[in-house]
C-alpha positions as CSV (number, residue, x, y, z in Angstrom):
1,X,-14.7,-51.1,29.0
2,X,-17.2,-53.0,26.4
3,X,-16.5,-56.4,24.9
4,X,-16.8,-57.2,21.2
5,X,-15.6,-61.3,20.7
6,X,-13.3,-60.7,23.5
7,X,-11.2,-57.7,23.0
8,X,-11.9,-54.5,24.5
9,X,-13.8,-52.1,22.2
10,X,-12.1,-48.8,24.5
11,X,-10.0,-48.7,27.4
12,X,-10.4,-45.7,30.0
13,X,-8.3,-43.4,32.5
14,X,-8.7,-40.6,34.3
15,X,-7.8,-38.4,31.7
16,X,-8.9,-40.4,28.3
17,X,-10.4,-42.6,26.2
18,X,-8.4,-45.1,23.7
19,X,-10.4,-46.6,21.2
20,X,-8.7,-50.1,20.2
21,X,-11.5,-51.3,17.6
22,X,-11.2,-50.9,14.3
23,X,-14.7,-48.9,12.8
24,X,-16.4,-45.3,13.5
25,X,-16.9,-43.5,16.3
26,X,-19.5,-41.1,17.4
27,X,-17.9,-39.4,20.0
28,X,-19.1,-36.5,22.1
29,X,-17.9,-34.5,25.0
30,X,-19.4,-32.1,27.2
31,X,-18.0,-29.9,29.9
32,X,-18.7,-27.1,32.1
33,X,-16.0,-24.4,32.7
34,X,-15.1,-21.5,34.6
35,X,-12.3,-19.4,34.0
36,X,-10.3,-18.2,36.7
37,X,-9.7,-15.0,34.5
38,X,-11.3,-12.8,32.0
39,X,-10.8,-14.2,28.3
40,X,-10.7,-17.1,26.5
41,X,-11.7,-20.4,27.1
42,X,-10.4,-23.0,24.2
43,X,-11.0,-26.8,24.8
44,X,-9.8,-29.1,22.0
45,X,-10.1,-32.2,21.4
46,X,-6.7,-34.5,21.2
47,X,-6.5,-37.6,18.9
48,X,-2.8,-38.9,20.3
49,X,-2.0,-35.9,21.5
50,X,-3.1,-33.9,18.1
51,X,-5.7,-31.3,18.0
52,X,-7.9,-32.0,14.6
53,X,-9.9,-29.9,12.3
54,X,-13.6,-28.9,14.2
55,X,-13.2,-30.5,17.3
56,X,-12.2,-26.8,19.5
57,X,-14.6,-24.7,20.9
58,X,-14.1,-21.1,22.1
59,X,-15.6,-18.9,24.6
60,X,-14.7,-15.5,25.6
61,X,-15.8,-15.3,29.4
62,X,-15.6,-13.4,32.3
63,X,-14.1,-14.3,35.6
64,X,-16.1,-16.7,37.3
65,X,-19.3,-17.7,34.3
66,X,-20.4,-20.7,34.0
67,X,-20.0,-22.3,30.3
68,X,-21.3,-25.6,29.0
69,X,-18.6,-26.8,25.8
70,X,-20.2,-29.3,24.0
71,X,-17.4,-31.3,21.0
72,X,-19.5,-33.6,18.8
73,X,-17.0,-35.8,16.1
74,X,-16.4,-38.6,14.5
75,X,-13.4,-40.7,15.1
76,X,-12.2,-43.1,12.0
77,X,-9.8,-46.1,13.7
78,X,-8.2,-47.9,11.0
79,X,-6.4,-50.8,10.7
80,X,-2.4,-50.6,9.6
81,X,0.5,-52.7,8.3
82,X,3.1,-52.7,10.9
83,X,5.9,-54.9,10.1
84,X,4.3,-56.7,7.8
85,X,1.3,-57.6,10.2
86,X,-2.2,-55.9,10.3
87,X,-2.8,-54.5,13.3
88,X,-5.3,-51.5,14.5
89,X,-4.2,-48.3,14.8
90,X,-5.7,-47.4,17.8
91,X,-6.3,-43.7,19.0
92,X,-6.0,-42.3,22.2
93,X,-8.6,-39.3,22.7
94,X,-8.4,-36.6,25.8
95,X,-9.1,-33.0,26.5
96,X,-6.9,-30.0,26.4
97,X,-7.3,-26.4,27.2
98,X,-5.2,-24.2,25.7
99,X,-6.9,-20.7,26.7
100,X,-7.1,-18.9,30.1
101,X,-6.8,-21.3,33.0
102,X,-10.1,-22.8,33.6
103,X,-11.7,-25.1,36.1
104,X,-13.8,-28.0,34.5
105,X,-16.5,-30.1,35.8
106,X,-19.2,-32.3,34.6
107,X,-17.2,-33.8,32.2
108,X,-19.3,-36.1,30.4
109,X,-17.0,-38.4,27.5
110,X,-20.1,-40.2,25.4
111,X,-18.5,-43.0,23.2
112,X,-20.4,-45.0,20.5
113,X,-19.1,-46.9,17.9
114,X,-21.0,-46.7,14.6
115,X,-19.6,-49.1,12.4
């Protein structure tokens, strides 16, 4: 949870990562998975629940193979007019798997803002 003047720059959970500053993000993940079945392996990554353009990776596996998924993006938080106030459209990021079922460990979330 960093500081910039004050106000948290992200907040944590056990299953994401919300950024709450308005600027760019370099964000990368990495993961290892195994499936617990022959086929394919998709992790995406979720900006408020919404996969975007170039942040999935695929692997066809057998049962049991180690794989190391590796997402590199950057993340754009702007700032918006709600109700006539500006106020920064935060984004919420987390993981999803929508392949074969797949056990996950060594799940590294690397967060830096850029600008």
């Amino acid at each position: 949870k960093k500081n910039n003047c004050g106000f948290r720059t992200f907040e944590t959970d056990a299953t994401s990562v919300t950024l709450q500053q308005q600027g760019i993000y370099h964000v990368t993940v990495t993961l290892v998975g195994t499936a617990t079945a022959a086929g394919d392996v998709t992790v995406s990554l979720l900006e408020n629940a919404i996969a975007t353009a170039f942040t999935t990776e695929t692997v066809t596996t057998p049962v049991t193979e180690l794989h190391t998924f590796v997402i590199d993006q950057y993340v754009i938080v702007d700032n918006v007019t709600l109700l006539g106030s500006n106020t920064v459209a935060a984004k919420t990021l987390s993981l999803q798997n929508t392949g074969v079922e797949a056990t996950f460990t060594s799940v590294t979330f690397n967060v830096e803002k850029v600008v």
